[in-house]
Every structure is written in C-alpha cells, then in structure tokens.
C-alpha positions as CSV (number, residue, x, y, z in Angstrom):
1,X,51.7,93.1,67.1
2,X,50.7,96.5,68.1
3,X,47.0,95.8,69.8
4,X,48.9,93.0,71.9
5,X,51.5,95.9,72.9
6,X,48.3,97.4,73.9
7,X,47.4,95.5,75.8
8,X,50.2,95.9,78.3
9,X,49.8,99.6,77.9
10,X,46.9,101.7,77.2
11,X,44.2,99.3,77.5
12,X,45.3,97.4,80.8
13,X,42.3,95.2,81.5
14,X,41.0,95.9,84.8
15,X,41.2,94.1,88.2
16,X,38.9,94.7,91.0
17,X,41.9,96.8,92.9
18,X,42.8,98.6,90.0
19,X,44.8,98.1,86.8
20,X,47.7,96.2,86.2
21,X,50.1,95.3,84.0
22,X,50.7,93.1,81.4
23,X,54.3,91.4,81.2
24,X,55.9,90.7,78.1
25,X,58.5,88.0,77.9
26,X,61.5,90.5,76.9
27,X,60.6,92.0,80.1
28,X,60.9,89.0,82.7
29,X,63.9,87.7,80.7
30,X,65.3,91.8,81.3
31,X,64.7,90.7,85.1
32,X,66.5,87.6,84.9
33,X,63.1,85.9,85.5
34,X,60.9,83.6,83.1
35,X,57.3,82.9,82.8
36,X,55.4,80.0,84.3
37,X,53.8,79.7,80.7
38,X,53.3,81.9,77.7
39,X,49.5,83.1,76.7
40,X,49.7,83.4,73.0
41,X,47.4,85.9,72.5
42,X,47.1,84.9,68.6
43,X,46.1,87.4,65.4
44,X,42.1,87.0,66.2
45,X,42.9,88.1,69.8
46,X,44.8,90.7,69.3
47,X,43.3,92.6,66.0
48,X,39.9,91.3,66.5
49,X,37.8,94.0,68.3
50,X,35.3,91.6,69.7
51,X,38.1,88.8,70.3
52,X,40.3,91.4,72.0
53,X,37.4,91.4,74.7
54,X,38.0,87.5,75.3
55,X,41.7,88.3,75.3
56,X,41.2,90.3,78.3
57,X,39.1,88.3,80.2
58,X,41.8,85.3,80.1
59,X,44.5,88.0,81.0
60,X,41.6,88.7,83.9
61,X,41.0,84.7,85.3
62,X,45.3,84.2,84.9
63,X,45.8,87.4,87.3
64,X,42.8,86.8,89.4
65,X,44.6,83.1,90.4
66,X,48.1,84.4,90.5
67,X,49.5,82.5,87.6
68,X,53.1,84.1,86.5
69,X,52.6,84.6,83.2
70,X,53.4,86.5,79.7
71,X,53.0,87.9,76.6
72,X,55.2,88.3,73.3
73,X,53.5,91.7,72.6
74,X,55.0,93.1,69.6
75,X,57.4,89.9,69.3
76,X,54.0,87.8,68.7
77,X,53.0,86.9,65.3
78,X,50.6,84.7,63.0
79,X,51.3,80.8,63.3
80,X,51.5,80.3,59.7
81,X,48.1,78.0,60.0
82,X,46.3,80.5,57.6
83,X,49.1,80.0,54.7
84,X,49.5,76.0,55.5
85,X,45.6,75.6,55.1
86,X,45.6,77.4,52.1
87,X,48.4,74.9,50.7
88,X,51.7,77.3,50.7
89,X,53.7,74.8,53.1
90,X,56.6,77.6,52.2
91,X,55.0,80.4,54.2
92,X,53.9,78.7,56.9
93,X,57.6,76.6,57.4
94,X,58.7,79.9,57.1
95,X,56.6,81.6,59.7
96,X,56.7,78.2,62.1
97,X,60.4,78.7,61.7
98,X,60.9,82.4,62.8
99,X,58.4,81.2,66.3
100,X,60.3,78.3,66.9
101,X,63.7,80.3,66.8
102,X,61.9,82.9,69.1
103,X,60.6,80.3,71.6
104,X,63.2,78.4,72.1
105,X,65.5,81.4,72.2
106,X,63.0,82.3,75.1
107,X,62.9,78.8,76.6
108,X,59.6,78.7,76.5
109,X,58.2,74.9,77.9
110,X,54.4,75.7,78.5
111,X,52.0,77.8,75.9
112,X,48.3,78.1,76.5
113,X,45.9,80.0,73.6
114,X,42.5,80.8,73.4
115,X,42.4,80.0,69.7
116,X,42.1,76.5,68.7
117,X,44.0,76.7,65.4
118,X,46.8,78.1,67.2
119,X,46.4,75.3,69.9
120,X,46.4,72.4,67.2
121,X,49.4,73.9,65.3
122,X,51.3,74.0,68.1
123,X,50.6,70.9,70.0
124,X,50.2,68.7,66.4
125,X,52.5,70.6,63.8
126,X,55.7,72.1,65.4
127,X,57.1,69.4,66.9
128,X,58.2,68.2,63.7
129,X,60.3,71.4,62.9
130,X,61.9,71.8,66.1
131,X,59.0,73.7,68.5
132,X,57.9,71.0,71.5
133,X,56.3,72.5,74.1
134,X,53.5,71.6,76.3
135,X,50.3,72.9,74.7
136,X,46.9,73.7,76.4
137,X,43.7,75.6,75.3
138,X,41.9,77.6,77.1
139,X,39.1,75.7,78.1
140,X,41.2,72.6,79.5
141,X,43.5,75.7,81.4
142,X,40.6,76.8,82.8
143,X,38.9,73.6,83.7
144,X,41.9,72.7,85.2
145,X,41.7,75.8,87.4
146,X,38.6,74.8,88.4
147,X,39.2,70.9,88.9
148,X,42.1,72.3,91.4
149,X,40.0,75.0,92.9
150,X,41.7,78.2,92.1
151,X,38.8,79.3,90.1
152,X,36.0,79.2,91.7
153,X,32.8,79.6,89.8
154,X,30.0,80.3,92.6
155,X,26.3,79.2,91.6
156,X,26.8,80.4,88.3
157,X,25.5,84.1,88.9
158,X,23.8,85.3,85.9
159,X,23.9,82.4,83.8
160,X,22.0,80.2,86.4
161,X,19.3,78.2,84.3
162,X,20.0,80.1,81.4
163,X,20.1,78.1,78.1
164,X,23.4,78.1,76.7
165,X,24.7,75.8,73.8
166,X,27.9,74.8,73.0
167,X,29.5,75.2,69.4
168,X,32.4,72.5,69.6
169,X,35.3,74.0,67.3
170,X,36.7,71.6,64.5
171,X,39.9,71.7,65.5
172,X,39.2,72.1,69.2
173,X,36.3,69.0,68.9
174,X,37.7,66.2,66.1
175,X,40.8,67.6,65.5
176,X,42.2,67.1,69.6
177,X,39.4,65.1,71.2
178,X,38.3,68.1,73.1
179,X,34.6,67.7,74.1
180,X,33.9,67.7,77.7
181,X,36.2,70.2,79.0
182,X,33.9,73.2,77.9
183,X,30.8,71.7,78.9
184,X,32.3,70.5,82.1
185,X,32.5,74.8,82.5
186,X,29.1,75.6,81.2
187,X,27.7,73.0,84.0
188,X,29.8,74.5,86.7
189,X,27.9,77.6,85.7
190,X,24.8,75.7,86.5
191,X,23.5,76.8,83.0
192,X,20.7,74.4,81.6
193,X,23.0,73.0,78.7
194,X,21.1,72.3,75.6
195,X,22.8,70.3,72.6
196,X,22.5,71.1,69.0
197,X,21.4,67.9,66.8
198,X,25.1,67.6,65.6
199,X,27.6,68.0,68.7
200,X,31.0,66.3,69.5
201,X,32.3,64.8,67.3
202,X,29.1,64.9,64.7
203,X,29.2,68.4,65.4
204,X,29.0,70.6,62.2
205,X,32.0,73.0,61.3
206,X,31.3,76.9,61.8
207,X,32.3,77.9,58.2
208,X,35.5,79.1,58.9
209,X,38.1,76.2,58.9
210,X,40.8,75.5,56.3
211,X,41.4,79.0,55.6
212,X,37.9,79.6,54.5
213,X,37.7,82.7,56.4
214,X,39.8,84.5,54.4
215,X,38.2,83.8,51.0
216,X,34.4,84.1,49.4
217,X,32.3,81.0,49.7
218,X,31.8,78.5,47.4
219,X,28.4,78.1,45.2
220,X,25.9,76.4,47.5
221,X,22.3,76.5,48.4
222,X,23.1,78.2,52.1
223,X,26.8,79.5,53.7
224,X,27.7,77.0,55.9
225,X,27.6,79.4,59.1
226,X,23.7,79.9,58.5
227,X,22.9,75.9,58.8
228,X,25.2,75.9,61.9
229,X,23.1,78.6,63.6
230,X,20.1,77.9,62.3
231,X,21.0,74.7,64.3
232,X,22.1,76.3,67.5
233,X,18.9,78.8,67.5
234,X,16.7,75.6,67.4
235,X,18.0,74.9,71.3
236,X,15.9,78.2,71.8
237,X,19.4,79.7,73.8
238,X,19.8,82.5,75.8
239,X,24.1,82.1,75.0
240,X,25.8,80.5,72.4
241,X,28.8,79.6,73.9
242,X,32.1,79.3,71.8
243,X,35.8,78.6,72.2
244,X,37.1,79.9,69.4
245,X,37.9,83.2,67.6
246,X,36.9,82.2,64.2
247,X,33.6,80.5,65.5
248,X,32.7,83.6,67.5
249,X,32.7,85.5,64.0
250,X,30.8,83.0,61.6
251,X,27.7,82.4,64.8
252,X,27.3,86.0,65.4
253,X,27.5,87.0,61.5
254,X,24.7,84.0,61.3
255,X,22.3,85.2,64.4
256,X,22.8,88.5,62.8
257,X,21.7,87.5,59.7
258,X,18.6,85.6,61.7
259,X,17.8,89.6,63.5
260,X,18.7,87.3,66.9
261,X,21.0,89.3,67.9
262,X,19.0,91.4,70.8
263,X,18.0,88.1,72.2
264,X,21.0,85.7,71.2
265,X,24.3,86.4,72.3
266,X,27.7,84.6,71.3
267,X,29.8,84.6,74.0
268,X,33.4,82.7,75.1
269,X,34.2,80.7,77.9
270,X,36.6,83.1,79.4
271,X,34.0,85.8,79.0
272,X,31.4,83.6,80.9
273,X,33.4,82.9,83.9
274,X,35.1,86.2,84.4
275,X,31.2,87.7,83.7
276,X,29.8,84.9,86.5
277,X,32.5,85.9,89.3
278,X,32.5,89.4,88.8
279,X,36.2,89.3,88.2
C-alpha cells in the first residue's frame, strides 16, 4: 500500500527529538532481526486521510515506549473482511490465504491493529486457514501499556473534566467482549465519562458493519449513523471517543449532518493519549 510506504518515508510522524523512521518487516528480516510484533496498519489507516492521523499517533505511543516494532508497508493489504461480509467466502479465502502465506513466511507471532474488523478477523477467522497468531487491538495494547506503566497518562491534560462518550464498536464490543479497556483509558484521562442510553453490549451499531459501508443504505425512516449520534449528542459531549476506523467515519458524517461539528469532535484513543502527553 503506497500511503503505508509513506508512512516510513515522506510523512514520518514526528517525535519530540525529531523524525524517525518507520521499519518495515522486509527491512528487519534484511538485518537478520524480527519484530517484537507487527502493527497492521489496515486499508482505513492507511488510505483514510483522517484515519491516517490515528495511524500516526499509534506509530507515536509504540516509539515513545520503545516497543520494537513494524510495518508491512507496500507488502500490507485488505484482510478480505469486506468480501467475506458481503458473502464472497472466495475472495476473502483468497485474500486470508495470500496474508497467511506472507505472515508466516515472516514468522510473525504477535499483531496488534487499530481497526477492529481487522482485529476480529484475525484473532476469530484465520486460525482456521492456517494464520494463529496472538491478536490485540489497540485499546487493550494501550491499556496494557498503561496497567504496566510505560505509558503514562498525567492528569489527563486537556481532556480533564471534559465530557467524552464512548462509541463501543460491534466487533470491538459484542463481537470480542471488549468493553472496559477503552473506558478504563478515557478515566485515566480523568475525562467526566458520560454513557449513551445503549452502551456495551446494548450498544447500537455505527452503520457501517457487514460491509455496509461500501454500499447505499437500505429504505428506512433515518440512516442508522444519525440515531447513533443523535444518541451520543444527547450526553451533551465535548469528544466522542471511538476505536474504530469505520465508526470514526459514520459519527463524524452524523455530527456533520447535526452542524456539531465546531463543538463536537470525533476523536480516537490513540489520538487522545498522544494529544494528553504531548507526545
């Protein structure tokens, strides 16, 4: 994928001494050397202009606590989630197929994503064709980090007091059993957390899942992504915070759509922390 390549070129994300670089994992292997774990960037995060933002941010936190780690860059490509949604199990074996070969080829053993499509593929769906690995999502990784204290989050900075609600992803939330990890961030941020009538595992879906995103929505009386923030913007919240590429999209299409954007923002969990600590 080029804007991954990118990533390790061009647009190097910034550290506090300067830039640095991003490693690919043809590069380590060149060196005789292999990652600690693999961040798969994933299609959102590396095509998605607003998504590439949370892409750096991660790359940020997993530099700022010395984690050895890498990218595919151009080797990187879709999971096949999209096609298996959308009922052609062909593609997708296809696509899981060509990663698996890659990965293993690689001997990759630990893979963490900011994207919880990717994350549920991966952890729930390879394993049966051949790809085991140990799976985490971001939000876990990075409460983790902070559990262990190499990521300190210091009195929250900015976001101490603020409102901020939490949009639990489908596959994230019912799909894994993923509730308290997020929230557990948002608190160390000593943000006033508000929750939206339907959270956890009530929580409503953003509009996006099953491959909706990539086709026009049914007939209804209101898009799906409209309820959902019509729901978040009755926590009256500074943040919406999200986890997930696809979420991002659907909640700030639906605060757009509400003219809440100047006073609403959508923002991820890697984007809150690095934003917090200044990293």
């Amino acid at each position: 994928m080029e804007e991954i390549e990118r990533l390790s070129e061009e647009n190097q994300p910034q550290a506090t001494n300067g830039a640095f670089h991003v490693p690919t994992v043809a590069e380590l292997k060149a060196k005789g050397e292999e990652p600690e774990l693999l961040f798969w960037v994933g299609c959102a995060g590396a095509f998605d202009d607003r998504y590439q933002k949370v892409t750096r941010d991660f790359v940020k936190i997993l530099h700022k606590v010395g984690i050895k780690y890498a990218v595919l860059g151009t080797e990187e490509s879709c999971t096949g989630d999209p096609a298996k949604r959308a009922g052609n199990e062909f593609v997708y074996q296809m696509q899981a197929m060509k990663n698996i070969e890659m990965l293993n080829g690689y001997n990759i053993k630990t893979i963490v994503t900011a994207c919880p499509h990717c994350f549920n593929i991966f952890k729930n769906e390879y394993p049966e064709l051949g790809g085991t690995y140990e799976v985490h999502h971001h939000s876990t990784f990075l409460q983790q980090l902070i559990n262990e204290g190499r990521l300190k989050v210091a009195d929250g900075g900015e976001f101490k007091g603020k409102t901020i609600t939490f949009h639990d992803s489908c596959y994230l939330g019912r799909g894994n059993g993923i509730y308290e990890a997020p929230r557990k961030i948002l608190e160390a941020l000593d943000a006033n957390l508000v929750e939206m009538r339907r959270n956890r595992s009530k929580g409503l879906c953003c509009g996006a899942g099953g491959a909706q995103m990539f086709k026009d929505a049914e007939k209804g009386d209101k898009e799906v992504n409209i309820e959902r923030t019509e729901e978040a913007l009755e926590t009256n919240p500074s943040i919406i915070a999200t986890a997930c590429p696809f979420c991002m999209t659907m909640l700030t299409d639906g605060v757009k759509d509400k003219n809440k954007e100047q006073e609403v923002k959508v923002m991820d969990l890697a984007e809150l922390i690095v934003k917090a600590n200044n990293i």
